[in-house]
C-alpha positions in Angstrom: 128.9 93.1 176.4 129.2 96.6 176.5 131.3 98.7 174.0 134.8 100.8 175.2 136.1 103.1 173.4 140.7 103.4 173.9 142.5 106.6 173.1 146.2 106.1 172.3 148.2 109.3 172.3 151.4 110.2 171.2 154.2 110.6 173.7 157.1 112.2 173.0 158.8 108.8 173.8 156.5 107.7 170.6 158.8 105.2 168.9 157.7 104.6 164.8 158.9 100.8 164.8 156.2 99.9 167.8 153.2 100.6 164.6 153.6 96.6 163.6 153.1 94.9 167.2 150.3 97.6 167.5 148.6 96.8 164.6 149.3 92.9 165.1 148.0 93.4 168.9 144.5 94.6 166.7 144.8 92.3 164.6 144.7 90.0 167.3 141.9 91.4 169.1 139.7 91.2 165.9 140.4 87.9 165.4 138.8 87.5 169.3 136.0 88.9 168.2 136.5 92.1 170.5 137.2 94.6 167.9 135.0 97.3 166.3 136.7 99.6 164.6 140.1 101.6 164.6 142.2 103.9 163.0 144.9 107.0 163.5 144.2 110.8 163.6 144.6 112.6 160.9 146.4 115.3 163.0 149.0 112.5 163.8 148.5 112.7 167.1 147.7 109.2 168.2 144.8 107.2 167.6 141.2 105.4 168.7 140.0 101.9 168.9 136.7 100.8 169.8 136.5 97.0 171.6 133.6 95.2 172.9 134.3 93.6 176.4 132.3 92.3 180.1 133.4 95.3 181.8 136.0 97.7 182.3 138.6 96.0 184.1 138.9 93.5 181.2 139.0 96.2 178.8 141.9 97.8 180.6 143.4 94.5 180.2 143.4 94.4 176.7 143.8 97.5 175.8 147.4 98.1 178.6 148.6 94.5 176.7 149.2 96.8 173.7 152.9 97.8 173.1 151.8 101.2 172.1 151.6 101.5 175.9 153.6 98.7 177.5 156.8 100.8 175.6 155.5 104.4 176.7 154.8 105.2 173.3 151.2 106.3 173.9 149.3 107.3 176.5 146.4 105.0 177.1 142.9 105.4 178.0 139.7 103.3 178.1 136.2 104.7 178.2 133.1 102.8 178.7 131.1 104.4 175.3 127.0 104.1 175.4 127.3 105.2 171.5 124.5 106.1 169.3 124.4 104.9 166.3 122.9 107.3 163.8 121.7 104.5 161.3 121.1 101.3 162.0 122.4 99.4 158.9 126.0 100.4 160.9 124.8 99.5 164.2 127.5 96.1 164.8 125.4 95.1 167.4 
């Protein structure tokens, strides 16, 4: 499988009550095993998530099904990632 990294930024349409189906849409791709790691800028900006998947179409798919971006909340994005990982007692693979 090969690792995809999803920004989710901020629109100005950002709505504060979509935060629980987001976080229950993670929750639920962790429980799938897809999902690596996550969490919010600091800046407040939006946030990243980092999913495991077969390719990039089915990344897409998972990461659109989030109602950050099915409500216009946040822009979306998906990046296939080749990351490095620096040691490899943190390497999840």
């Amino acid at each position: 499988m090969k690792r995809y990294l999803v920004l989710t930024m901020r629109t100005p349409q950002f709505a504060p009550e979509v935060l629980a189906p987001h976080y229950a849409h993670l929750d639920a791709l962790k429980a799938r095993g897809a999902l690596e790691a996550f969490g919010p800028f600091t800046d407040k900006s939006g946030g990243a998530y980092l999913i495991r998947a077969e390719s990039l179409e089915q990344a897409q798919t998972m990461a659109f099904a989030d109602p950050v971006h099915a409500t216009g909340s946040s822009e979306v994005t998906v990046h296939e990632w080749n990351a490095t990982w620096m040691d490899t007692r943190d390497n999840p693979a």
